[in-house]
C-alpha positions in Angstrom: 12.1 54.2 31.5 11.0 53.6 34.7 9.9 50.1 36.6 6.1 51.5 36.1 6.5 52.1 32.5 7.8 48.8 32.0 4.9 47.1 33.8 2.1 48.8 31.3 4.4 47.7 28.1 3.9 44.4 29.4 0.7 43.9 31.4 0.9 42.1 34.5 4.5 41.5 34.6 4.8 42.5 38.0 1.7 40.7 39.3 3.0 37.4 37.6 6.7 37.6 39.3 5.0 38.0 42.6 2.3 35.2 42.0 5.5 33.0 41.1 7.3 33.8 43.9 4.3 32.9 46.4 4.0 29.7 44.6 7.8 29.0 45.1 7.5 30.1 48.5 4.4 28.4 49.1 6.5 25.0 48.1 9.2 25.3 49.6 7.0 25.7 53.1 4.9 23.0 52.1 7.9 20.4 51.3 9.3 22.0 54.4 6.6 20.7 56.6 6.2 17.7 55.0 9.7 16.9 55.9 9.7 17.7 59.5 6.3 16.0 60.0 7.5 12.9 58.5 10.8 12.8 60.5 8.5 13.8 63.8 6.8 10.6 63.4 9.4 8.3 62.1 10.0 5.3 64.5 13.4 5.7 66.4 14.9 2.5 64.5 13.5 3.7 61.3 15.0 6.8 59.6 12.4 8.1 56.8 12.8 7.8 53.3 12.2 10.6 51.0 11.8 10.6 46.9 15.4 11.8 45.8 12.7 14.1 43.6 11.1 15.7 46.7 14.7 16.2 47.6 16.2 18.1 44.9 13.0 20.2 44.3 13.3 21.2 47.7 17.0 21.6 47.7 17.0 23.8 44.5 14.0 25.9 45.7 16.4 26.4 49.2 18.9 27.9 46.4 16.9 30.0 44.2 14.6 31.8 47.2 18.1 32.0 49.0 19.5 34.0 46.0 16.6 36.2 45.1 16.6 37.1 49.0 20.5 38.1 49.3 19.3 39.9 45.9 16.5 41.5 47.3 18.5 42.9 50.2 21.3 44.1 48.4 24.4 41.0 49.5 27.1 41.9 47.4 29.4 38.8 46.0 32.5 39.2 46.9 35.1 41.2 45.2 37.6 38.1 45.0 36.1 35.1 45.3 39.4 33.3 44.2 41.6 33.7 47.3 41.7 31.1 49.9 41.3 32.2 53.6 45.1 32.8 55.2 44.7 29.7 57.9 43.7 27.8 54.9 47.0 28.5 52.5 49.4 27.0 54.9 
């Protein structure tokens, strides 16, 4: 069965996982700027303070387009993901 076929068993499929994907991206570039425009105007003495929400949405949408990227252009894990570096094993 090929990608194609599976899109007319379930209609729209395709269209949906790309609309959710702009809407993730679209988030992410919109917390993104809001972010940077805050810290842009923040007074020098004055660091700004974020929502820990606004935060971790932002943080976890960094993680999931991050992983559907490497996906998307083929990163391989690697094979053992176990072993410490040598200059780390002392």
């Amino acid at each position: 069965m090929t990608e194609t076929d599976r899109d007319s068993i379930v209609g729209g499929a395709r269209t949906l996982k790309q609309l959710l994907m702009f809407g993730f991206i679209a988030t992410f570039v919109g917390l993104y700027t809001y972010f940077v425009v805050e810290i842009w105007n923040a007074p020098n003495a004055n660091p700004p303070e974020f929502e820990t929400g606004l935060l971790g949405v932002a943080g976890t949408l960094a993680g999931v387009l991050g992983g559907g990227f490497a996906v998307a252009v083929g990163v391989d894990k690697p094979e053992n993901v176990t072993c410490s570096p040598p200059e780390l094993t002392g």
